[in-house]
TISEFI-655905 format. One record per residue (C-alpha): residue number from 1; residue in one letter; z, x, y. Coordinates in nm, 4 decimals. Last residue first. Layout:
BEGIN
@n:NUM; res:A; zz:Z; xx:X; yy:Y .
...
//
This chain:
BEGIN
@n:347; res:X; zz:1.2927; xx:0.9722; yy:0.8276 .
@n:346; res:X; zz:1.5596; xx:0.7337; yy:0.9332 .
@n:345; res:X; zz:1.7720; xx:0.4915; yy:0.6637 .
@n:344; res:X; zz:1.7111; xx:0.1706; yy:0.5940 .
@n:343; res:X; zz:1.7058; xx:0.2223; yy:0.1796 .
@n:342; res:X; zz:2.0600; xx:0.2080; yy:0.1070 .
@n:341; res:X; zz:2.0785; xx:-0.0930; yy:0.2467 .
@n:340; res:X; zz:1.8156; xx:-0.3303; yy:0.0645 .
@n:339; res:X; zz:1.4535; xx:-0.3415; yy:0.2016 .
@n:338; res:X; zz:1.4265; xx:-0.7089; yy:0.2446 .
@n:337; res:X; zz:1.2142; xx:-0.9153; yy:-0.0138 .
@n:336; res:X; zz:0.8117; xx:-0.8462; yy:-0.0102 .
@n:335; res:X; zz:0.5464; xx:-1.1450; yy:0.0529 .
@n:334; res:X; zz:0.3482; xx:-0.8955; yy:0.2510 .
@n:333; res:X; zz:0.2633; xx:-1.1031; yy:0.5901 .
@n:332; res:X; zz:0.6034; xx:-1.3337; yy:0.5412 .
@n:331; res:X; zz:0.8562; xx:-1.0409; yy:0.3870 .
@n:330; res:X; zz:0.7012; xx:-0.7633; yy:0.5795 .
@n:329; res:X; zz:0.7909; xx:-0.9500; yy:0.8945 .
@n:328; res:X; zz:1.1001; xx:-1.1331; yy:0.8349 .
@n:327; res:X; zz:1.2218; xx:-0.7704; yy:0.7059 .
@n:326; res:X; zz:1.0995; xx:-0.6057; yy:1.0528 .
@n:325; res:X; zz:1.2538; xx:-0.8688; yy:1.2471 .
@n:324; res:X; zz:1.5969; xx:-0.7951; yy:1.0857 .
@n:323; res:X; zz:1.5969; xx:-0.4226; yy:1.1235 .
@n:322; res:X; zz:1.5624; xx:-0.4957; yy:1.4623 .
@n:321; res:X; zz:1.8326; xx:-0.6743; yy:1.5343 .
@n:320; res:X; zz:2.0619; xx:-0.4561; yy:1.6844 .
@n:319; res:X; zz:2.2784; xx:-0.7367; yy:1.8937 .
@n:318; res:X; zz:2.1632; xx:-0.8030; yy:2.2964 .
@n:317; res:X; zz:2.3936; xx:-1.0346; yy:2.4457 .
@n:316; res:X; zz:2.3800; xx:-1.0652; yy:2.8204 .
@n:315; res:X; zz:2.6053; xx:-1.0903; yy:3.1381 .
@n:314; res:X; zz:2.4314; xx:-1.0691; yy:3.4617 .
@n:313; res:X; zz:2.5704; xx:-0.8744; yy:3.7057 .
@n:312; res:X; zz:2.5662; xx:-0.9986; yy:4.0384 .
@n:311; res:X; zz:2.3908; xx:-0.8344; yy:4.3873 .
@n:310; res:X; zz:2.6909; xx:-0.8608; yy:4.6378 .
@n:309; res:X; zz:2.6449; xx:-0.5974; yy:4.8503 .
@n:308; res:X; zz:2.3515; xx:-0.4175; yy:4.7542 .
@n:307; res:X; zz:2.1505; xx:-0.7050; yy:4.6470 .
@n:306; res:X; zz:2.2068; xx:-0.7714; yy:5.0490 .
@n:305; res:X; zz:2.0397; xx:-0.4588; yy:5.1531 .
@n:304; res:X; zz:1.7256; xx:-0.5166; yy:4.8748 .
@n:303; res:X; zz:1.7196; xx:-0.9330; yy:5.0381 .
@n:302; res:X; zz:1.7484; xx:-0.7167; yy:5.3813 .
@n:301; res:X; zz:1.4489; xx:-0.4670; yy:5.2636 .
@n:300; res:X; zz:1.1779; xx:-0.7775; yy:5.1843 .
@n:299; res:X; zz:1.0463; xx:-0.8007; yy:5.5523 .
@n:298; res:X; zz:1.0194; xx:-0.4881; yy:5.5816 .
@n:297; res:X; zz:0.7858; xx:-0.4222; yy:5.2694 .
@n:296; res:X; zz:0.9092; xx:-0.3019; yy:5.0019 .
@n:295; res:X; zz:0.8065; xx:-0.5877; yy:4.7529 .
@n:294; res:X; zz:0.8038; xx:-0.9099; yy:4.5612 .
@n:293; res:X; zz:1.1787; xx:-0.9308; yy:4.5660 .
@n:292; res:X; zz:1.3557; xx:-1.0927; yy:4.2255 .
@n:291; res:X; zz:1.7632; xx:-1.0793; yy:4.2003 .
@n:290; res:X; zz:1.8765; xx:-1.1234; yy:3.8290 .
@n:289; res:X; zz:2.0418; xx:-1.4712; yy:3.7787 .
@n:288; res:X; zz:1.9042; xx:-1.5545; yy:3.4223 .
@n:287; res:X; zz:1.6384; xx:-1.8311; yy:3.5650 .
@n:286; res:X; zz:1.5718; xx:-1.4851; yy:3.8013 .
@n:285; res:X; zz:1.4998; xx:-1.2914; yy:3.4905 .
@n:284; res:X; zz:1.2235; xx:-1.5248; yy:3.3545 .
@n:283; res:X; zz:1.0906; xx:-1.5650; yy:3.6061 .
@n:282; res:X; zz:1.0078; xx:-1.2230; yy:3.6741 .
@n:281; res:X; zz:0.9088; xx:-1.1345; yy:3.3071 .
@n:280; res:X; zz:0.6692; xx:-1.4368; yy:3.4196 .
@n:279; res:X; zz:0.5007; xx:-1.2205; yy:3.6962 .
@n:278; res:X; zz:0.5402; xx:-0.8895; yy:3.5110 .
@n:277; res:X; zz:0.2953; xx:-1.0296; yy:3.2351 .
@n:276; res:X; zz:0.0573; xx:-1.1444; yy:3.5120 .
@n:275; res:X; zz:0.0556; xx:-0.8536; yy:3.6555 .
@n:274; res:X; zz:-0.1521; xx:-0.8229; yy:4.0105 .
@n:273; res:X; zz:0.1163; xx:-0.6841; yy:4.2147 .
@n:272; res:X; zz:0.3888; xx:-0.5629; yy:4.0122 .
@n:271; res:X; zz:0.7440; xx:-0.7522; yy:4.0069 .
@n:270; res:X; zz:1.0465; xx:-0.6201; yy:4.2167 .
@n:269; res:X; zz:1.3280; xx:-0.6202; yy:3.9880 .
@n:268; res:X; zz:1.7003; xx:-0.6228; yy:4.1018 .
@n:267; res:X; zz:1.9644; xx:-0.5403; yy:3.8462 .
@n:266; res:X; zz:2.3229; xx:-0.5419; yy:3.8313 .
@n:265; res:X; zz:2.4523; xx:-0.2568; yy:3.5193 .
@n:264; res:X; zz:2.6349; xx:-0.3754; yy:3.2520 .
@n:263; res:X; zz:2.4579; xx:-0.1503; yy:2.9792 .
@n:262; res:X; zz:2.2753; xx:-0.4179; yy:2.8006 .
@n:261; res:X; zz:2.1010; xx:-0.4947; yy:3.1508 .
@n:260; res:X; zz:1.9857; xx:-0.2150; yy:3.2761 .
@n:259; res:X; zz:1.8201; xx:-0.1830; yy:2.9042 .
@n:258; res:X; zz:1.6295; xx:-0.4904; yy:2.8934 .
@n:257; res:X; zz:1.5255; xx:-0.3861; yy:3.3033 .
@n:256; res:X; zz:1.3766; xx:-0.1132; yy:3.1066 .
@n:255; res:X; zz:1.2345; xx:-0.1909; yy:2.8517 .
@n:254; res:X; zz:1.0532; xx:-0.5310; yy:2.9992 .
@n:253; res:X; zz:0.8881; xx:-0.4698; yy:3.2976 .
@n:252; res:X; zz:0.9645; xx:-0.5977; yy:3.6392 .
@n:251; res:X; zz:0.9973; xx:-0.3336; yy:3.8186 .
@n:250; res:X; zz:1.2811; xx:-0.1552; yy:3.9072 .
@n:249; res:X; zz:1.6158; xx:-0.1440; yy:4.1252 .
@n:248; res:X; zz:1.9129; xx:-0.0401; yy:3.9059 .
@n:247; res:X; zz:2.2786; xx:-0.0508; yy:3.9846 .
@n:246; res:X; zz:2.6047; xx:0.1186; yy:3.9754 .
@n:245; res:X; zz:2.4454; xx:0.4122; yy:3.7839 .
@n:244; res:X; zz:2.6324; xx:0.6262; yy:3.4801 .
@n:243; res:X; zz:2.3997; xx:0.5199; yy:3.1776 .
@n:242; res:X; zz:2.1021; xx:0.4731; yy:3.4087 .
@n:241; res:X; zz:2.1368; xx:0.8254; yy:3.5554 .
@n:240; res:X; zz:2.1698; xx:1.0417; yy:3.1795 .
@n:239; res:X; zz:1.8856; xx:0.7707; yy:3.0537 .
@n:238; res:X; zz:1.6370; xx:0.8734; yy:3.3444 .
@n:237; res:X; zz:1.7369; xx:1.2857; yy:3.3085 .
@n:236; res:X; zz:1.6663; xx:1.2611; yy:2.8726 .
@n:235; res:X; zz:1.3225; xx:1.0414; yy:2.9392 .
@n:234; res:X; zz:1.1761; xx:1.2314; yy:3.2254 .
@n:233; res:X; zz:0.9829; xx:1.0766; yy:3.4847 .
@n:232; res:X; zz:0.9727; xx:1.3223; yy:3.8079 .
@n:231; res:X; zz:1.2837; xx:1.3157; yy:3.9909 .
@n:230; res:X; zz:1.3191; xx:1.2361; yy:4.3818 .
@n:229; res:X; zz:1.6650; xx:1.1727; yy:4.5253 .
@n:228; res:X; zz:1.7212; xx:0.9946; yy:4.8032 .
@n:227; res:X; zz:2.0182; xx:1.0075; yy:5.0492 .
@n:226; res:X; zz:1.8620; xx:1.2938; yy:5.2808 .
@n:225; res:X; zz:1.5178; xx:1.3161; yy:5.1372 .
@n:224; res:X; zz:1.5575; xx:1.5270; yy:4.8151 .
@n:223; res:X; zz:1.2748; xx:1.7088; yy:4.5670 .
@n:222; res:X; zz:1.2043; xx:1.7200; yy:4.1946 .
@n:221; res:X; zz:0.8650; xx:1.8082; yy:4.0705 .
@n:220; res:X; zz:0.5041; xx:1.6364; yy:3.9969 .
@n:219; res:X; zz:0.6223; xx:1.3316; yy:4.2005 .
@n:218; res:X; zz:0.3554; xx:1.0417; yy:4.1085 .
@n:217; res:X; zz:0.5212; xx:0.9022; yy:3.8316 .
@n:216; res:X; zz:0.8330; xx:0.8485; yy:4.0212 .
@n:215; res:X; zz:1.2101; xx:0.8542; yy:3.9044 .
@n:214; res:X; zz:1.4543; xx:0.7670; yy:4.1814 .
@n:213; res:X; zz:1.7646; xx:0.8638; yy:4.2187 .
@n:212; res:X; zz:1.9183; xx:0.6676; yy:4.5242 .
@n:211; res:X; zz:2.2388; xx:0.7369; yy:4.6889 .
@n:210; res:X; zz:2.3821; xx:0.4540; yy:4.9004 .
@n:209; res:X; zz:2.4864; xx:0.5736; yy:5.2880 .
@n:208; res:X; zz:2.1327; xx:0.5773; yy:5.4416 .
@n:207; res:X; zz:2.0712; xx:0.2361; yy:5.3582 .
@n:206; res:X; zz:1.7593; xx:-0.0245; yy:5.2950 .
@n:205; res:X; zz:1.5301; xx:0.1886; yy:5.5559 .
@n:204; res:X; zz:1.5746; xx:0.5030; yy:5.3479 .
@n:203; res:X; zz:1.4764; xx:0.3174; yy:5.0408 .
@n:202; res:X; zz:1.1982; xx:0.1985; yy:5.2131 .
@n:201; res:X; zz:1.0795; xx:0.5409; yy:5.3377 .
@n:200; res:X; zz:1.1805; xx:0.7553; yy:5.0484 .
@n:199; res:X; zz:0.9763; xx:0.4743; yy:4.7863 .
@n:198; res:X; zz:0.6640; xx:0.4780; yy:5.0312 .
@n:197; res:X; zz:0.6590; xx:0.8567; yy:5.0526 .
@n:196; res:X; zz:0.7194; xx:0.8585; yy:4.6849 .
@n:195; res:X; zz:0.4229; xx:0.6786; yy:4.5451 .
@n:194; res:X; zz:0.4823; xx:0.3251; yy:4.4263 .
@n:193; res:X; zz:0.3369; xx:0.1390; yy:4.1069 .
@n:192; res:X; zz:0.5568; xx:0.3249; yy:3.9090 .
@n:191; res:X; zz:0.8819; xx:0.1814; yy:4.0203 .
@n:190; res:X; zz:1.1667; xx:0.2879; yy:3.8564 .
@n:189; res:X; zz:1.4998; xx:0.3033; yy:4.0823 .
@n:188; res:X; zz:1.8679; xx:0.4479; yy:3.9932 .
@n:187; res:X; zz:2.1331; xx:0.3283; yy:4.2075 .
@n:186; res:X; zz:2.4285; xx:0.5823; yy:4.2639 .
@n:185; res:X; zz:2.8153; xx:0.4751; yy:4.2243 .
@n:184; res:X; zz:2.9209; xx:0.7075; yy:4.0179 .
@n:183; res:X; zz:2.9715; xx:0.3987; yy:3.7406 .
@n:182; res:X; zz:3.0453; xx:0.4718; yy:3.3708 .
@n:181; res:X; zz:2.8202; xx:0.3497; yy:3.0469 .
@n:180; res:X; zz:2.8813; xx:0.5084; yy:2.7005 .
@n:179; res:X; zz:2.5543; xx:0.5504; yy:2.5668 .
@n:178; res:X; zz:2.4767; xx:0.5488; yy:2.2076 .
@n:177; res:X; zz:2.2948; xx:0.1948; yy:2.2475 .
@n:176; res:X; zz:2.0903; xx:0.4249; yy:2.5180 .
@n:175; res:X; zz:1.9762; xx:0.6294; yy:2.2333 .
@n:174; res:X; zz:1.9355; xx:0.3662; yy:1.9470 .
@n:173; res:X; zz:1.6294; xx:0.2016; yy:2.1077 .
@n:172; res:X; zz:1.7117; xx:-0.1101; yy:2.2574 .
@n:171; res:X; zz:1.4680; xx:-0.4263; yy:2.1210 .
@n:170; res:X; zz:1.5089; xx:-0.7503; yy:2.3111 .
@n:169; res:X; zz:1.6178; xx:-1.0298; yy:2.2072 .
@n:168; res:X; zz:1.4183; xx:-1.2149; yy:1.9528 .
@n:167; res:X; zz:1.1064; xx:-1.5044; yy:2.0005 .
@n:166; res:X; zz:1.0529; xx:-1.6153; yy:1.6386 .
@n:165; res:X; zz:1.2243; xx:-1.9386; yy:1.6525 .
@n:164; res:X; zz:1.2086; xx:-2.0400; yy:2.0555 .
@n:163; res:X; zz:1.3825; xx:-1.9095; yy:2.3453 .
@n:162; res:X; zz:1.5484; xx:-1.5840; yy:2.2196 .
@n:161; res:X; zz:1.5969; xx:-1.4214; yy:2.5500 .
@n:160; res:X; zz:1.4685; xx:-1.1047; yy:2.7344 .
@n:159; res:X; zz:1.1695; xx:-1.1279; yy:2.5487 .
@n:158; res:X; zz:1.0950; xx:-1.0277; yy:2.1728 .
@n:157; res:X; zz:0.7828; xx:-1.1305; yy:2.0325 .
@n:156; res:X; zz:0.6606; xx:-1.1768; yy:1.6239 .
@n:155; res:X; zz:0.2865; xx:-1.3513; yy:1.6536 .
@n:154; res:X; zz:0.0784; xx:-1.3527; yy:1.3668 .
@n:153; res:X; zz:-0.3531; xx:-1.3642; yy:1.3723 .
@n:152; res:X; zz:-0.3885; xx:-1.1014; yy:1.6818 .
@n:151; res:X; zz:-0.5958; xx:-1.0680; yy:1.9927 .
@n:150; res:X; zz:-0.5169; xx:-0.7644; yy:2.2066 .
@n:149; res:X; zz:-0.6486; xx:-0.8045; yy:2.5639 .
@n:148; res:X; zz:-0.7363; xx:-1.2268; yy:2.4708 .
@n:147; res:X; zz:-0.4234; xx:-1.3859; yy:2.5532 .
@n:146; res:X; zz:-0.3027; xx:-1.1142; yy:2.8739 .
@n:145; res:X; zz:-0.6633; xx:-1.1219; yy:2.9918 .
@n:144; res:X; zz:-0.6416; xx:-1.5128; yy:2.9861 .
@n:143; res:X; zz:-0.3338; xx:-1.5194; yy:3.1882 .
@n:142; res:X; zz:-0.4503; xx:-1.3112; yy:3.4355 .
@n:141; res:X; zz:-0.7236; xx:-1.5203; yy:3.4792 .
@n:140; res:X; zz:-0.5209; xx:-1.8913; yy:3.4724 .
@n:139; res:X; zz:-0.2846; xx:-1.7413; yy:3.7010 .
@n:138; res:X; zz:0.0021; xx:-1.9971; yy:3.8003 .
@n:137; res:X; zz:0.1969; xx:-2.0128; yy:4.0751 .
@n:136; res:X; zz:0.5656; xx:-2.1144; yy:3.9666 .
@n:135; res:X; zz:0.5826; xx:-1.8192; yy:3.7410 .
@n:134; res:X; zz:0.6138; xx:-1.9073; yy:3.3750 .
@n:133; res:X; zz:0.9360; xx:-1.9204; yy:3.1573 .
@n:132; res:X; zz:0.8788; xx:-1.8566; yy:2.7422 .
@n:131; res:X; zz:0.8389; xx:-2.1864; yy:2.5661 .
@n:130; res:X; zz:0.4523; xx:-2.1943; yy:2.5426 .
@n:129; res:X; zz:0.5064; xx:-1.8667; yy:2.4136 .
@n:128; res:X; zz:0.2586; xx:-1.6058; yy:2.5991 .
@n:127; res:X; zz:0.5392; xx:-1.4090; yy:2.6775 .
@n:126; res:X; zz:0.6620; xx:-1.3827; yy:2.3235 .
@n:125; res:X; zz:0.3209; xx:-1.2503; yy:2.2366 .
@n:124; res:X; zz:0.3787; xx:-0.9761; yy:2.5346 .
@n:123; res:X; zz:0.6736; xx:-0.8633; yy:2.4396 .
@n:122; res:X; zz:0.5404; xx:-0.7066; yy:2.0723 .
@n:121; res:X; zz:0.4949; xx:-0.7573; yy:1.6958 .
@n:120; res:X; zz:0.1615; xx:-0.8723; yy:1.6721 .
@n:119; res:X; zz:-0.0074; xx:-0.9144; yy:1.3224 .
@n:118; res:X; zz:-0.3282; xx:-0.8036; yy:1.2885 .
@n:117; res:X; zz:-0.5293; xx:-1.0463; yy:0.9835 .
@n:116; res:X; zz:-0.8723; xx:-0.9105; yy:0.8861 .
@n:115; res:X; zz:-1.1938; xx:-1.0365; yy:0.9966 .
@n:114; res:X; zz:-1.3717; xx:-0.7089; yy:1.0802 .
@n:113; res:X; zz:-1.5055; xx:-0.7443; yy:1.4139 .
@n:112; res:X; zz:-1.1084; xx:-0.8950; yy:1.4721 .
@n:111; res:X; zz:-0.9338; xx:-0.6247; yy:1.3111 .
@n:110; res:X; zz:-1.1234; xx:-0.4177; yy:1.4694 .
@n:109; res:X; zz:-1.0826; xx:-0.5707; yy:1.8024 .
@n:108; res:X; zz:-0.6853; xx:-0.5594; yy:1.7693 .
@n:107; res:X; zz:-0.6929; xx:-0.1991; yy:1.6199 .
@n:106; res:X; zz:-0.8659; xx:-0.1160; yy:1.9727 .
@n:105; res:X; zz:-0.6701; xx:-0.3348; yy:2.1915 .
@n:104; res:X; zz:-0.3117; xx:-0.2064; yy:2.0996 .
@n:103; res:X; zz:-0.0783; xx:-0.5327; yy:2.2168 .
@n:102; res:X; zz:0.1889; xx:-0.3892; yy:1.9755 .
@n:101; res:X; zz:-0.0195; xx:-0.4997; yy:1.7117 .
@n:100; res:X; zz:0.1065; xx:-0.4060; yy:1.2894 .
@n:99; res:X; zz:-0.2096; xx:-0.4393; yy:1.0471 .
@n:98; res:X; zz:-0.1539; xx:-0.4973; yy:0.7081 .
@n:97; res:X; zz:-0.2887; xx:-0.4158; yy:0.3696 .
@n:96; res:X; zz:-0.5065; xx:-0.1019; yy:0.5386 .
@n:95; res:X; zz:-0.8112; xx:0.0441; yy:0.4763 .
@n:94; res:X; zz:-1.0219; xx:-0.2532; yy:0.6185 .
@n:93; res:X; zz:-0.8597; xx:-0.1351; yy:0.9363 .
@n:92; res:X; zz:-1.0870; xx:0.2025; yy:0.9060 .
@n:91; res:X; zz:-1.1513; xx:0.2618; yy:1.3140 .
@n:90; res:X; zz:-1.4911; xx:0.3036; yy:1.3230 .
@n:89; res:X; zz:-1.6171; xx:-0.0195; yy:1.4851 .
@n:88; res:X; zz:-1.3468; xx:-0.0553; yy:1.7576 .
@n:87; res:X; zz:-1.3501; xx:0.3154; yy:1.8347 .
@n:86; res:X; zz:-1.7291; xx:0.3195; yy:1.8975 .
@n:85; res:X; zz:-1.6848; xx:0.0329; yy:2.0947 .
@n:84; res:X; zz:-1.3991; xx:0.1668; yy:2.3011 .
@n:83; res:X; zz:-1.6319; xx:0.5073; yy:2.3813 .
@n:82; res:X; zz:-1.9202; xx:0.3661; yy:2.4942 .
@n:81; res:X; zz:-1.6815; xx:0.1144; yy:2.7380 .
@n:80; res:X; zz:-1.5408; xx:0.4270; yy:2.8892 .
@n:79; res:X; zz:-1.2338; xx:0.3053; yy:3.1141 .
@n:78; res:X; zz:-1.1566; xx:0.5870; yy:3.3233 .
@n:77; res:X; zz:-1.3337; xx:0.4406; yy:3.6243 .
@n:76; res:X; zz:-1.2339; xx:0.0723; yy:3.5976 .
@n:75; res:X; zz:-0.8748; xx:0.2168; yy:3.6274 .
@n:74; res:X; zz:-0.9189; xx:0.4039; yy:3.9087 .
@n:73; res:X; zz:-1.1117; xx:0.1154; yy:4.1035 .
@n:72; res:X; zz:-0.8503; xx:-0.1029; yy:3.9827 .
@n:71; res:X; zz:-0.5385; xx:0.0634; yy:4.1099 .
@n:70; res:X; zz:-0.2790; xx:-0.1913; yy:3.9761 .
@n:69; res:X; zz:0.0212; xx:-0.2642; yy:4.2021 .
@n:68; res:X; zz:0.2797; xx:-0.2024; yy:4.4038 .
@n:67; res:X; zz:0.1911; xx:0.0143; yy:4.6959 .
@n:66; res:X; zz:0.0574; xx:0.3456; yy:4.5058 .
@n:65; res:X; zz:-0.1169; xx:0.2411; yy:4.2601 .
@n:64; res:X; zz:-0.0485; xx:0.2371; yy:3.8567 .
@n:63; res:X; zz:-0.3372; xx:0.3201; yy:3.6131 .
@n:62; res:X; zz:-0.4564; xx:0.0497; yy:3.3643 .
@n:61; res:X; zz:-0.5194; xx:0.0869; yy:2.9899 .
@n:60; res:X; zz:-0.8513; xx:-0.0073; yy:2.7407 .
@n:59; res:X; zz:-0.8303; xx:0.2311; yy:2.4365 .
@n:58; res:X; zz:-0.8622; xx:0.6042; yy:2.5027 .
@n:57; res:X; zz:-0.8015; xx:0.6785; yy:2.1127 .
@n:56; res:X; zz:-0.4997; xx:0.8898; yy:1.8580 .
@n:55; res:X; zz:-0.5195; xx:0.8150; yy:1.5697 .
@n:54; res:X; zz:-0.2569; xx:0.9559; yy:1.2516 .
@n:53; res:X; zz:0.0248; xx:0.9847; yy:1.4867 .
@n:52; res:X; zz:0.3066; xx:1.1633; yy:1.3888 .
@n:51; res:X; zz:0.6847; xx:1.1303; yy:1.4751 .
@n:50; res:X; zz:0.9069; xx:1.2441; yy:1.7333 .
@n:49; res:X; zz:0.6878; xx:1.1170; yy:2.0209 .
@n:48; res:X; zz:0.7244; xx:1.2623; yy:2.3449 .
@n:47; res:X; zz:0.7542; xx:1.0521; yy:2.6717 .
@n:46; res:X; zz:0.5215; xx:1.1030; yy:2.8918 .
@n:45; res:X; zz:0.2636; xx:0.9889; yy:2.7213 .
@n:44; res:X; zz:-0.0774; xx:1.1113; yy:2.7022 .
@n:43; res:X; zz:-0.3409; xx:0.8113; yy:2.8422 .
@n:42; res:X; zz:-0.3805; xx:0.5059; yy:2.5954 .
@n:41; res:X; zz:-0.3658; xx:0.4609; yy:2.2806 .
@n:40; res:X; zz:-0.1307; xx:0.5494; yy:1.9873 .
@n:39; res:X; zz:-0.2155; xx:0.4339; yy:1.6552 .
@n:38; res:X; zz:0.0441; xx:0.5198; yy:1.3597 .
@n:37; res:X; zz:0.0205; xx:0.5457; yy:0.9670 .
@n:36; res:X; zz:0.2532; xx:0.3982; yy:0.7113 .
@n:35; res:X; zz:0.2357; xx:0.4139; yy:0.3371 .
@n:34; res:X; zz:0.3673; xx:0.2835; yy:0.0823 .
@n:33; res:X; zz:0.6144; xx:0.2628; yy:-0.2003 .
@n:32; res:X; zz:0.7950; xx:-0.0397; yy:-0.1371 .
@n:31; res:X; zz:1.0801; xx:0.1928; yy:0.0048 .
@n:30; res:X; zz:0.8608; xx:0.3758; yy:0.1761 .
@n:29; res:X; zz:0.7192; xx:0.0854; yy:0.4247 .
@n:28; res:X; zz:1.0939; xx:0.0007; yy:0.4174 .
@n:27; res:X; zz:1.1786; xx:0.3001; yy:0.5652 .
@n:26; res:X; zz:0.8249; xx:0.3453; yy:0.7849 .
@n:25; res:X; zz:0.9502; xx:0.0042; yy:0.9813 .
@n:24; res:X; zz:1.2845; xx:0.1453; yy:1.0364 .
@n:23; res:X; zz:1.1791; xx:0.4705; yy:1.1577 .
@n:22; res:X; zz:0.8530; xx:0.3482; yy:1.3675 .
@n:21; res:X; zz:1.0517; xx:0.0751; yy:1.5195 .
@n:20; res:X; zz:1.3352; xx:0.2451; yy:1.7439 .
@n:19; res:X; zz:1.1065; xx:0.4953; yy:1.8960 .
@n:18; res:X; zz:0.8634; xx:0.2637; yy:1.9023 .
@n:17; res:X; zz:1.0513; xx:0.0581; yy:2.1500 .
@n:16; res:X; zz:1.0308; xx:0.3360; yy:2.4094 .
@n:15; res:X; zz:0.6859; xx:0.3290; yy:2.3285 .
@n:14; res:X; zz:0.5549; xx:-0.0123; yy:2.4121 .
@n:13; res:X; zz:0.7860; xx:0.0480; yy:2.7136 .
@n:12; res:X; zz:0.6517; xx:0.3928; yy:2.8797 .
@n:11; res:X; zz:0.3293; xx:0.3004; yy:3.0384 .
@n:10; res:X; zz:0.0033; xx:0.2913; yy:2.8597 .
@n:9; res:X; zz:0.0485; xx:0.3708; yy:2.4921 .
@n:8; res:X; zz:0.0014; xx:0.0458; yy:2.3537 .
@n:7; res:X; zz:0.0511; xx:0.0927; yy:1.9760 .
@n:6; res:X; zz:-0.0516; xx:0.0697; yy:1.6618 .
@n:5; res:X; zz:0.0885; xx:0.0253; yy:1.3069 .
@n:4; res:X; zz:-0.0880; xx:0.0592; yy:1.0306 .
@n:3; res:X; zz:0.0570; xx:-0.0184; yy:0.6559 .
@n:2; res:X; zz:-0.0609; xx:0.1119; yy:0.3341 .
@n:1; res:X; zz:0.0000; xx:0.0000; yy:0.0000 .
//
């Protein structure tokens, strides 16, 4: 038996959670005597992988801007259209007894050229539940791209909570559940969609008193601005400030607010421009209580000011259930029983 499981490499989330899933999904794989195999795609990630990938392919990602949102004319221009057909048709699904989708396009299109089941095990299918929240404006387009990006046959999702039968909380990766969380009283920011000039300015504008360590995709090395701290993204220095921060400003992703949230810590997202996905993840944390501004601009920095003062924290309960998923999984696509105990363990 042998068992593919690809992933979305664009951005950090998709494989933050991998980190977590590749171990426990390759134990059991083992332990019915098979064989799993990864797909990354995407752009080189910044966070490295401690396992291997068998593929490796461009597949269809975005790039972040600079004030918030998607830079389309970027992305448009890395996206080579040759080169995503050829990997659609030559990528060997038909090798495989199942097909694991965390919205990965190419393995998705194969699968689909090919007619063979790809089972998604990822945010974004719980997003597109019918009961998941929505964003009061709708976006019929953006919601289309987010239906059709990665099609799959089986939907498993995880979202921020469990709001229909096969919708689970969210996934968070054994490192920060090894955390013990303090408070020095600095607020930690992630947003990718900003360059650093514009994150110094704002932040600067907010308050000169709070210290801000923020992590920016577009800072090659560290540097400080009076009260603001610049870091490039690094997965061991962003943990080490989330687990002892007061608060967290980011965007409105999924990992990573998930995370703020586990460890105690009041959260204020600021959703990307132009995402639909980010747009109900938005929602769906302010029905919870978490803050939601739609930008830096001036006009947003006194709702930021006030967070500061009297943002909440909203209490959530995220148990390890991973394991759990995976079993349901294997169990309805492979008609196997769960992996017993003894056989769980990381490789």
């Amino acid at each position: 038996m042998k068992v593919l499981y690809a992933i979305q490499g664009t951005g950090n989330g998709h494989l933050m959670r991998a980190l977590d899933v590749v171990p426990l999904l390759h134990a059991r794989v083992a332990a019915l005597g098979g064989q799993l195999e990864v797909l990354v795609s995407g752009p080189p990630a910044d966070l490295p992988l401690p396992f291997e990938v068998r593929y490796r392919v461009a597949g269809m990602g975005f790039l972040f801007g600079k004030k918030g949102g998607i830079n389309f004319v970027k992305t448009f221009q890395q996206f080579d259209s040759t080169e995503f057909v050829h990997d659609v048709r030559h990528l060997p699904v038909a090798d495989y007894d199942l097909v694991i989708n965390d919205f990965e396009p190419v393995s998705a299109w194969a699968c689909r050229l090919r007619h063979r089941p790809c089972v998604a095990l990822s945010h974004q299918s719980a997003v597109l539940h019918p009961a998941a929240p929505r964003p009061r404006r709708e976006d019929p387009a953006g919601r289309a791209v987010l239906r059709h990006y990665a099609p799959s046959t089986a939907q498993y999702g995880f979202h921020f909570q469990e709001y229909a039968p096969g919708i689970s909380t969210p996934v968070i990766r054994r490192q920060v559940r090894a955390l013990t969380p303090t408070d020095e009283g600095h607020y930690t920011v992630y947003l990718p969609a900003f360059d650093e000039a514009t994150l110094v300015e704002s932040l600067r504008r907010v308050s000169g008193r709070v210290r801000w360590e923020v992590f920016s995709k577009h800072s090659p090395r560290p540097a400080q601005h009076g009260n603001v701290r610049v870091w490039p993204v690094s997965g061991a220095a962003f943990l080490d400030s989330l687990a002892c921060a007061h608060g967290v400003l980011c965007g409105a992703g999924f990992e990573t607010p998930a995370e703020a949230l586990y460890l105690g810590k009041k959260l204020l997202v600021i959703p990307m421009k132009q995402q639909y996905e980010q747009q109900c993840n938005a929602a769906a944390l302010a029905a919870m209580g978490v803050p939601v501004v739609r930008g830096l601009k001036r006009k947003h920095l006194d709702r930021i000011a006030d967070w500061l003062r009297r943002g909440p924290v909203v209490p959530v309960h995220y148990p390890d259930r991973t394991g759990a998923v995976l079993d349901q999984l294997l169990a309805e696509q492979l008609g196997t029983r769960p992996v017993a105990a003894a056989a769980r363990g990381q490789f």
